[in-house]
N, C-alpha and C positions, 0 to 999 in steps of 0.2 A: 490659288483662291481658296479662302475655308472661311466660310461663314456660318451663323446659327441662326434660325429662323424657326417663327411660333410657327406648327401646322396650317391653325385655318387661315391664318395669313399667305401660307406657301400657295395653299391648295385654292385657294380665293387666286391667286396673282397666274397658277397655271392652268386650274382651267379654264380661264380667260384665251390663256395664248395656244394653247391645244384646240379650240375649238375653230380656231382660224387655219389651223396646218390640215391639212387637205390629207386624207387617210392615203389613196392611190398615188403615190411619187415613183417621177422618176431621176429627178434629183434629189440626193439622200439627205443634203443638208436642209433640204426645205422643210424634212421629216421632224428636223432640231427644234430647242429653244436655245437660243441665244441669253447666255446668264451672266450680268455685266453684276461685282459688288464695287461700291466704293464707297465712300464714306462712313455713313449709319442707311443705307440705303442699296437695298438688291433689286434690279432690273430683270424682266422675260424678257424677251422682244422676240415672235414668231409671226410668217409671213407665209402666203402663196401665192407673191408677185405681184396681187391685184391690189390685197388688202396685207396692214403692217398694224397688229396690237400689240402696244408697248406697257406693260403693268410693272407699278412699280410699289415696293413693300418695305417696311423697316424691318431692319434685321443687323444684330451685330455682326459685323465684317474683319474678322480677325484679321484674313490678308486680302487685301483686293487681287481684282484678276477678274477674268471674263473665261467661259467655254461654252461649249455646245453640249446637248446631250438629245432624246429622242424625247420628244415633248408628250406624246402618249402615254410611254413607258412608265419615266416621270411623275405624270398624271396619276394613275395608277397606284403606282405606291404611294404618294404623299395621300390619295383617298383612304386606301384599306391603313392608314396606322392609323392608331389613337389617337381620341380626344387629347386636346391641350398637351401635343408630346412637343418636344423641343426638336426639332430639327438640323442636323448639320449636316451639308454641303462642302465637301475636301474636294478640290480638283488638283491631282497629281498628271502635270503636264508629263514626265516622264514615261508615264504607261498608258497614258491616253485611255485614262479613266477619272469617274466621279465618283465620292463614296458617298452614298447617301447612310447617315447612320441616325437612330432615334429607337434609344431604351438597348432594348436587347434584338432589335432588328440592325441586319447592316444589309447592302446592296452597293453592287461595283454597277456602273453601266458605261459600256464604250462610250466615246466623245468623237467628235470634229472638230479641226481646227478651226476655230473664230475667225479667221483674216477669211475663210470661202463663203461666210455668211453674208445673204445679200441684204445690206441694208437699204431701202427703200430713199430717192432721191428723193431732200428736201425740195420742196417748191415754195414759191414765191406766190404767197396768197395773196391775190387782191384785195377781198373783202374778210376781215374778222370781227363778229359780233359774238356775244355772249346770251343764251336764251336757259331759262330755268328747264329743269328736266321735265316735269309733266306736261309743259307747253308741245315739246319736241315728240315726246312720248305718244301725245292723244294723236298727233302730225302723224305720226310715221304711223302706228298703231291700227288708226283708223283706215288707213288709206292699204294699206300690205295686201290686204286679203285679195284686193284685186289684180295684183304684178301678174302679169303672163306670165305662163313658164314655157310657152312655145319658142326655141331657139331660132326658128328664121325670123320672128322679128324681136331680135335684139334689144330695139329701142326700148322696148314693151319689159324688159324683163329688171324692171327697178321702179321707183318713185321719185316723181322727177318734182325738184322742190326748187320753185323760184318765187320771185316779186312780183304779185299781181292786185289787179283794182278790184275790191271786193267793196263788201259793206262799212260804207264809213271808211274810203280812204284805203290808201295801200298795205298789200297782208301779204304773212309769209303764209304762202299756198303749196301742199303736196298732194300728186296726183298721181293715181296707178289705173290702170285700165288693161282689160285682156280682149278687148272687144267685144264682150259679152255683157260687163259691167264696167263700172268706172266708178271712183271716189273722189271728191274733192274737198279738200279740208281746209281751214282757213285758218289763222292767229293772227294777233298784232304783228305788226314789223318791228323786231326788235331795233333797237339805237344803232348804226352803223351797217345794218341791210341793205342799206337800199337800195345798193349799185352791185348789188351782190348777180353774177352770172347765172341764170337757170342751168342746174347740172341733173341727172337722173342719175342716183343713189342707187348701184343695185341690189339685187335682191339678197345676199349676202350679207352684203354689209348692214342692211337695215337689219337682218337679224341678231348681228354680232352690239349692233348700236343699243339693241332693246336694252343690252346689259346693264351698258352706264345709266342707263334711265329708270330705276326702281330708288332709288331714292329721292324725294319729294323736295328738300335740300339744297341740294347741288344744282352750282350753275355750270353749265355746260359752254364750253370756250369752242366756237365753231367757226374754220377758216373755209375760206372757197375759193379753187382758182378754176380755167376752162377746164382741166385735167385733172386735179383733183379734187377732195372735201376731208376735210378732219374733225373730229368731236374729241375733246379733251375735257375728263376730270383733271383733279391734283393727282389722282392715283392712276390714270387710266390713259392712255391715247391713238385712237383709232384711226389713222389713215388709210383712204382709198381712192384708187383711180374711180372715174366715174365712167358710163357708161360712152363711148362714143359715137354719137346719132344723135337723129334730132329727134325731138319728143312732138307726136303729131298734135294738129291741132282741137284740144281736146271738146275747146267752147264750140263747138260746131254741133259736139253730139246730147248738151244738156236740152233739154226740152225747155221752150218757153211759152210755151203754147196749153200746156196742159191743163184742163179746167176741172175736172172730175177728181174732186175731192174724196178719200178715205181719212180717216184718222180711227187709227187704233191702238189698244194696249199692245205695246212694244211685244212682251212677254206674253202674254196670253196669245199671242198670233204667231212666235217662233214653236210654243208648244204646239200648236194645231198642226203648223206645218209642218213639223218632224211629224206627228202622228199618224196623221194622213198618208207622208210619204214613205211608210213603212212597206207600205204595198206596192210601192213602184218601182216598177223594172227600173234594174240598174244601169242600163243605156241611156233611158231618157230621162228620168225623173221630172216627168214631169204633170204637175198637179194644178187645176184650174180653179180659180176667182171667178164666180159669181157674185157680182155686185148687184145688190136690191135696197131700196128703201130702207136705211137703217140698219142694214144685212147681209153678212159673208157670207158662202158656202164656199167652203173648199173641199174639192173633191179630186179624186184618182181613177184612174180607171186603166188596170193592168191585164188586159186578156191573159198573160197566163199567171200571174198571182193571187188577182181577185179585186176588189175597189174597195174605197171608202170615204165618207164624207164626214164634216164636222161644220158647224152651222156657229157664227161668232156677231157678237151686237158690236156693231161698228159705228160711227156717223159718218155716213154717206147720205145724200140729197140729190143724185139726178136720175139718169134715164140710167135702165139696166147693161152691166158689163159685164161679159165675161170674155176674162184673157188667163195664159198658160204661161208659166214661169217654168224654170227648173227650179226642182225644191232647195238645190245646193244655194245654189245663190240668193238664192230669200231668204233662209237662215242666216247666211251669213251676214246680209244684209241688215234682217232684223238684232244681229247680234253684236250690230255696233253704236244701238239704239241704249245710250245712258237716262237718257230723261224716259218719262213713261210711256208717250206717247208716238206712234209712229204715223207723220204722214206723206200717205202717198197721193201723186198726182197723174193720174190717166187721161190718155186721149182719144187711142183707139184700141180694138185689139191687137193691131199690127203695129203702133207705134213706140218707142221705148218710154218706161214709168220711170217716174222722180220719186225720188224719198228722202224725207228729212225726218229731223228732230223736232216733235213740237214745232215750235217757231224759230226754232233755229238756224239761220242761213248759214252758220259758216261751215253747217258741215252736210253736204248733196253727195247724192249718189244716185245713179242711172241702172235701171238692168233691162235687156233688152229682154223682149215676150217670145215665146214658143207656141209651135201652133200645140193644141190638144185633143 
């Protein structure tokens, strides 16, 4: 194999596939990227069994050929060389080396043989529809901050994206929850959804998925079967097993009941709360809502760091509230708040608060109260 290849194309196309290879192996070829050229056209394809990104780049291709090489390594040097260098990739099956050469740098790095590379079994997608990227984007985006990262429950540690009945007819819905909080976000159902299998996306993968989705552009080709989910650019394709479990039942924990109205600036009430919670013990973080007439206090009270309060013009109109949050999760909360306004819905102090956008239903979130 020798081919030549621009840099920020190489270095675009592997650290895509490096960031999918898992640092701690104990199979060494999983460590690889897989470098397939053939026509006008050079392939990565790097895996950690669960998840398989395949990036693909133009490049002249003197001789086709495929190998492996250490995808980190790799990584690495295609970062530290120069702007706009040209690249070339010689693979001398012989010595069971790569040469990577560009300018007056050269680098040999060991290979693996290609035929021990596991390539990830195609499946048999049920449903494939096509969704624009910022649709997918705000989906998955909004909803991450809540995935558990507790490993006994499994189910919990992804967003689980299926067909449900929202505002105005059926939406593509994703949901994460940690038990603490939950997100639920909504879209149109794109053309050919609709019979699509609820899968939970995990947490991984929606990280590596954010990728393909920074450009406004691009439509995104997304397959689903029980087992797996794919998102595909022209240049880009992301395979992954999905989560195996069920995803609980989430409408149980949204509140419907809740009468006690806030509404506040989004931003002006994440600044408070970070402020505030400067003085709070790092175990609990946690900082309490006084609701009055027209009227926030939020306040802390840290026996061993000290308190403090911050006083904010909200509209509110009922009887007096005070409930305790953790500061973590209000921020985060308030910091998925796009429009300016954020409202929240209270019922009791022990009962869990709603929050939305303005008037926005399709995008709810739940966080449950602390005492204080």
């Amino acid at each position: 194999m020798k081919i030549s290849i621009e840099r920020a194309a190489l270095l675009k196309a592997v650290s895509q596939a490096q960031s999918v290879v898992e640092r701690r192996n104990t199979i060494p070829i999983l460590a690889n990227v897989l470098i397939e050229a053939e026509g006008d056209t050079v392939q990565f394809r790097a895996t950690d069994l669960d998840i398989e990104v395949v990036d693909r780049a133009p490049a002249m291709v003197e001789r086709a050929g495929a190998t492996t090489v250490s995808a980190v390594t790799l990584h690495e040097i295609v970062r530290k060389l120069p702007d706009g260098a040209m690249v070339s990739l010689t693979d001398d099956g012989a010595s069971g080396r790569l040469m990577v050469d560009a300018g007056r740098s050269s680098f040999q790095l060991t290979t693996l043989p290609k035929e021990d590379f596991p390539v990830m079994a195609t499946s048999d997608y049920e449903v494939n529809f096509t969704a624009d990227a910022p649709v997918l984007r705000r989906l998955f985006d909004k909803s991450k901050f809540a995935i558990s990262t507790e490993e006994t429950r499994y189910y919990l540690n992804g967003v689980y994206m299926h067909v449900a009945d929202g505002d105005g007819g059926r939406k593509l819905r994703c949901v994460a929850t940690d038990g603490h909080r939950l997100a639920r976000i909504d879209a149109d159902l794109p053309e050919g959804a609709e019979t699509m299998p609820g899968v939970i996306v995990p947490r991984k993968t929606v990280g590596e998925l954010r990728k393909l989705l920074d450009d406004d552009e691009t439509k995104i080709a997304v397959s689903v079967s029980e087992t797996k989910v794919r998102f595909a650019t022209p240049e880009i394709t992301l395979t992954s097993k999905v989560i195996d479990g069920t995803f609980p039942d989430y409408s149980r924990v949204i509140p419907t009941g809740n009468t006690k109205v806030m509404e506040v600036d989004a931003s002006d009430f994440a600044a408070a709360v970070d402020r505030v919670s400067t003085v709070s013990s790092e175990r609990s973080r946690a900082v309490k809502l006084s609701l009055d007439q027209d009227r926030l206090v939020l306040s802390v009270n840290a026996p061993d760091s000290g308190a403090a309060e911050e006083e904010l013009g909200v509209a509110y109109d009922d009887e007096k509230l005070e409930i305790g949050f953790n500061a973590k999760y209000l921020l985060e909360i308030a910091g998925q708040v796009d429009r300016e306004n954020a409202v929240f819905r209270f019922n009791s102090s022990g009962d869990p608060t709603l929050m939305q956008e303005g008037g926005d239903g399709s995008a709810v979130y739940v966080v449950m109260p602390m005492r204080v």
